[in-house]
N, C-alpha and C positions, 0 to 999 in steps of 0.2 A: 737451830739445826744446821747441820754441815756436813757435807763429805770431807774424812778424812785420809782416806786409802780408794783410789779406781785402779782397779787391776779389768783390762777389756783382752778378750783371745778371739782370735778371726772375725772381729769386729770392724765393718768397713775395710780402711787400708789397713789395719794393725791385724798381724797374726797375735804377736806379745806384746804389751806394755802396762807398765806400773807406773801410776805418777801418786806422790803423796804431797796431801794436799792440806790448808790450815784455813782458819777460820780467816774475817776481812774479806778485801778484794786478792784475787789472782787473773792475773791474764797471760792470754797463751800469744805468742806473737808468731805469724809465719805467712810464708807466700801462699794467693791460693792455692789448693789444691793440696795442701800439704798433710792436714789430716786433722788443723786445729778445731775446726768444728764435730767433729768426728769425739771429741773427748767428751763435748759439754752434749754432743747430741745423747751420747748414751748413758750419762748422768737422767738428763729429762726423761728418756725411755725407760730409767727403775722407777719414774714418780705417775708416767700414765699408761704404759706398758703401748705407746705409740710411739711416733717420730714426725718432730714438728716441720719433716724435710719430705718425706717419703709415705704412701697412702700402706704399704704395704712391708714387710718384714723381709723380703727377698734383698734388696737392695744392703741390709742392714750386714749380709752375712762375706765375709770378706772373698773374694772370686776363689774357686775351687775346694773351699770348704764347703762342711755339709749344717754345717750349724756355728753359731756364734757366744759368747759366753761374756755377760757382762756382770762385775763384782764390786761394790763397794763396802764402805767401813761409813755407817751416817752414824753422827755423833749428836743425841735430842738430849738436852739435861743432865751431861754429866756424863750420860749410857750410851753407849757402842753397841751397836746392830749391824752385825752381817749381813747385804740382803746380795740377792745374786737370781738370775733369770738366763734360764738358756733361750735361743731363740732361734726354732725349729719351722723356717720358710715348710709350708707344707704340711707339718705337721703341728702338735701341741707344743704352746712353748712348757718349759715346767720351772716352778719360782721356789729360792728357799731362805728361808734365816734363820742365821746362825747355822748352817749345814741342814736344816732340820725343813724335808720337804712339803710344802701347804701343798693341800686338799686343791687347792683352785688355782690358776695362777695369778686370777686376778686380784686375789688377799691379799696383791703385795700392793696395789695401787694405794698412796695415799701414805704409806708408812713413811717415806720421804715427798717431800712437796717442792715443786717447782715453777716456777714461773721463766718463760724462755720472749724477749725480746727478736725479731729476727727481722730482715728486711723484708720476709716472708710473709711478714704481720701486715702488708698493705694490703695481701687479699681481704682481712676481713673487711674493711670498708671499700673495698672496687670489685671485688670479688664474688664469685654465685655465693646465695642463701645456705649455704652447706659447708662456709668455711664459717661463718658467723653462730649456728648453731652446734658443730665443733668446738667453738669459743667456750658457748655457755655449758655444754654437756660436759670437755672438760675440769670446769671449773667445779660444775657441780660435785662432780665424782672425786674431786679431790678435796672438798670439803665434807662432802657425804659420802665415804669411800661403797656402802652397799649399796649406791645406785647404780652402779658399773654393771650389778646384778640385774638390775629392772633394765638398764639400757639394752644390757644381750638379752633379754626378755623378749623387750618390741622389737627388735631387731629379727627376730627370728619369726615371731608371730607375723611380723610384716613380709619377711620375706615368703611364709607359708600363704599366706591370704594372696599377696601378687599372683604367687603360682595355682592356685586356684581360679584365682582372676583369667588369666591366658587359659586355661583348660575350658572354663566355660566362656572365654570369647572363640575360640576356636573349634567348639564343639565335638570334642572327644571327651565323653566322660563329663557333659556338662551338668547336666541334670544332678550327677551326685554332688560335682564340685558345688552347687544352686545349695543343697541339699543341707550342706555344711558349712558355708560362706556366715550364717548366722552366727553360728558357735563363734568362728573367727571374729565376727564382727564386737562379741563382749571381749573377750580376750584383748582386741585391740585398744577397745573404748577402755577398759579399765585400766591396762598397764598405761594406756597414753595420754589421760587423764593425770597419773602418777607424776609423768614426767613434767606434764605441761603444768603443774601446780606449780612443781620445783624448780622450773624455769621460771614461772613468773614471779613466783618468789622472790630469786635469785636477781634480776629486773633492779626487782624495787629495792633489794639490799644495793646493788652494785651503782645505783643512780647518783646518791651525793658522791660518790668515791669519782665517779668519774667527769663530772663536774669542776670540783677540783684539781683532780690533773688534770685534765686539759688546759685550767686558766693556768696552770705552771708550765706546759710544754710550752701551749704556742705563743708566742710574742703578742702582747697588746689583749688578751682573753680574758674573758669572766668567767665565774663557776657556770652562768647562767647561758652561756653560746653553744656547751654541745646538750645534748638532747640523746637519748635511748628508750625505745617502746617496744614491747612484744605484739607480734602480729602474729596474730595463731589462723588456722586454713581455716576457720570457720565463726562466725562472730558467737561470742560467748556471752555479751554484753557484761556490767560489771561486776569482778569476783576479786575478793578481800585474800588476796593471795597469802597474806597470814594465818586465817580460819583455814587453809587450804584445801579449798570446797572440791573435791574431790567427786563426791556424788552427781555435783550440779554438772561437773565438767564430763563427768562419764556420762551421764545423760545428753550432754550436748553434742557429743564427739557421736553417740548411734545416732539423733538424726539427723547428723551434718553427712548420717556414711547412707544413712538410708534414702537422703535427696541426691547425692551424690551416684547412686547405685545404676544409673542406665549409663550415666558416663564411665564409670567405674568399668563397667561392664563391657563398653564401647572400646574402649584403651586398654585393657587387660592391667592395671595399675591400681594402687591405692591413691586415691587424690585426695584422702583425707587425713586430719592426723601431724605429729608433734614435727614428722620427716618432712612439712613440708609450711613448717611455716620458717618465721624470718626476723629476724631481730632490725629494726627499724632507727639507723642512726642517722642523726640532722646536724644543722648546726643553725643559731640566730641567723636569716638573712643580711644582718649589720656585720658580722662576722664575715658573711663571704663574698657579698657585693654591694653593702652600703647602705641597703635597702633598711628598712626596720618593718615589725610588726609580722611579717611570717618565721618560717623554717623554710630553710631547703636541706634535703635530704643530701648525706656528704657523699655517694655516689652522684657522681654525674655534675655536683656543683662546685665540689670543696675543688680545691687547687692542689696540686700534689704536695708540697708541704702541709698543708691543712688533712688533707689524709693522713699526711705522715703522723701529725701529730694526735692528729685522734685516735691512730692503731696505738700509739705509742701511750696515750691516756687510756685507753681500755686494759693494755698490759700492768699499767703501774697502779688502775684501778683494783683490778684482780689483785695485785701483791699486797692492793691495802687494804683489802677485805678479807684477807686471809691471815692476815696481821690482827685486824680487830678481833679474827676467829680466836686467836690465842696463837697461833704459831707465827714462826719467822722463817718463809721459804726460803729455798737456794734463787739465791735471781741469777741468769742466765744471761747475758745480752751481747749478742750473736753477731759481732761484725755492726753492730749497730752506729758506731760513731764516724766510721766512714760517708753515712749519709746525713747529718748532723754538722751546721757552722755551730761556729765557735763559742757562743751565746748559748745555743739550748745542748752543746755537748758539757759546758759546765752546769748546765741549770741540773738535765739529769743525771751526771754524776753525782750533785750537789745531794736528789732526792735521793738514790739507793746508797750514796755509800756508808749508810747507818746496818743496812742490810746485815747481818750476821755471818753471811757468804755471797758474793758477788764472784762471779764466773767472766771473765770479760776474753773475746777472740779476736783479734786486729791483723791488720793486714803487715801492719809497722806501729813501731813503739810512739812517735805523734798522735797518732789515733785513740791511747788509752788518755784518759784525760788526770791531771796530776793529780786529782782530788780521789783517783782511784788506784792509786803507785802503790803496789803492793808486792806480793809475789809475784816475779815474773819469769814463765820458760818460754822456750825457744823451740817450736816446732818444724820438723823438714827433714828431711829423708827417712822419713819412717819412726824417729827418732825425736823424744820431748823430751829436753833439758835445762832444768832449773837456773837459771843465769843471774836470780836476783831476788 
């Protein structure tokens, strides 16, 4: 898979531009602030209909426009697909392929797949429980593109039961909101059951992959130094995440809400549920102070390279879980080699440049590393031009 054709209109800083683009590595070279990440961001935003920079869609739209227009030409097997998403800060965005407008716009997530490196990637391991469950809910939806549909599910069921929550801690209208809280409470247990299978699932597929890259990122590692477990808000004790015990976990998740319900009540908040648990990365103690026979958790332990390297093994775990899937994403990597010595910018070039599209941003042409010389333009003043 590959983008062939990005045409972006009031798109960040680009009112207009067309880059055509080929299969291999390409990298965009420019100072910052130039607009070179701006190309590949909106590439990754036709694959999750997000942006791995920005929480919000506002940002996305170029200053004094009222909407933004992103287009490509992805090239799966031969076949060329138009897909294209307007993106309407404030309102619906609306997505089409081939000119021909989908019912949802979320039908479009998943038709192209991406994987985006970014120096951005150090929140998931230093970062709150919410950039890490972004991690896996991504992934998931771009393997299983219909759970994007279960996600805006719980999403909205959560946000309905919160606001029930605050009406009967505040007591206008409590009694009814008391009245109704039940109904909410299946609705939440079962769609969050749904999710919290498919995460754990996802877990146990994603473990040897990441294993792996890590003893290829960081200098001196084994498969066996990092470590990943799902921590869900309520002990479920153990489930065969393959059978995907769906029943047991919907029954666990009501009375983890019905023990939870004076606190619940207390706080005007959901404190139970898939929103608030946390993905649990470690690494061997021998790995990070010498020690042997525990784990320390890589918050708060690992060294900043040692973070680095683990965000950087969770990314190229995804890419290779989604390889096994049967496809070959676009790989993304964002300014990445600027934080990168010499050692581990050829080791990971070494790994992706098999990739079928590699996407590469730099600050200066030193930074792309030889083993990914490819296409390269030249970004700045508004202006991407092919130089090589």
């Amino acid at each position: 898979m590959y983008v062939s054709h990005l045409v972006l209109h009031d798109f960040r800083s680009y009112a207009d531009v067309e880059v055509v683009l080929e299969p291999g590595p390409t990298a965009f070279v420019g100072r910052n602030g130039q607009g070179k990440t701006n190309l590949v961001e909106a590439i990754d935003y036709l694959s999750r209909l997000t942006s791995h920079r920005v929480a919000t869609d506002a940002p996305l739209v170029r200053a004094g426009a009222e909407q933004a227009v992103i287009r490509a030409a992805v090239v799966k097997e031969g076949r060329t697909a138009v897909l294209e998403v307007e993106v309407n800060p404030g309102r619906s965005n609306r997505a089409r392929v081939n000119k021909s407008p989908l019912p949802k716009t979320r039908d479009l997530v998943g038709l192209v797949r991406t994987v985006v490196f970014s120096p951005e990637d150090l929140a998931l391991v230093k970062g709150d429980p919410a950039e890490r469950r972004r991690f896996l809910d991504d992934l998931l939806v771009l393997r299983t593109p219909r759970l994007a549909g279960v996600r805006a599910d719980y999403e909205r069921i959560l946000r309905q039961r919160n606001t029930l929550l605050k009406t009967a801690r505040f007591g206008r209208g409590a009694e009814s909101a008391l009245a109704t809280l039940e109904t909410w409470n299946s609705h939440l247990a079962r769609v969050g059951a749904e999710i919290l299978a498919e995460r754990l699932a996802l877990v146990e597929d994603l473990r040897p992959y990441l294993g792996n890259a890590y003893a290829t990122v960081a200098r001196g590692a084994s498969k066996d130094d990092a470590a990943v477990e799902y921590k869900p808000s309520f002990e479920i004790g153990p489930v065969n995440p393959s059978e995907r015990e769906r029943g047991s976990l919907t029954e666990g998740l009501l009375d983890a809400l019905a023990a939870r319900r004076q606190d619940e009540l207390d706080r005007g908040v959901s404190l139970v549920g898939p929103h608030r648990d946390d993905l649990l990365l470690s690494l061997g103690a021998g790995a990070v102070d010498g020690q042997s026979g525990t784990r320390l958790p890589v918050r708060g332990y690992a060294s900043h390279g040692e973070s680095w390297s683990f965000a950087l093994a969770l990314r190229l775990a995804a890419y290779d879980l989604l390889r096994a899937d049967g496809d070959d994403p676009i790989l993304i990597l964002d300014d990445v080699f600027a934080e990168l010595d010499g050692e581990r910018r050829a080791q990971l070039a070494e790994l992706v440049a098999g990739a079928e599209q590699v996407l590469v941003t730099a600050a200066v042409d030193d930074d792309v590393p030889e083993k990914l010389a490819g296409v390269r333009f030249r970004v700045g003043s508004g202006e991407v031009t092919r130089v090589g």
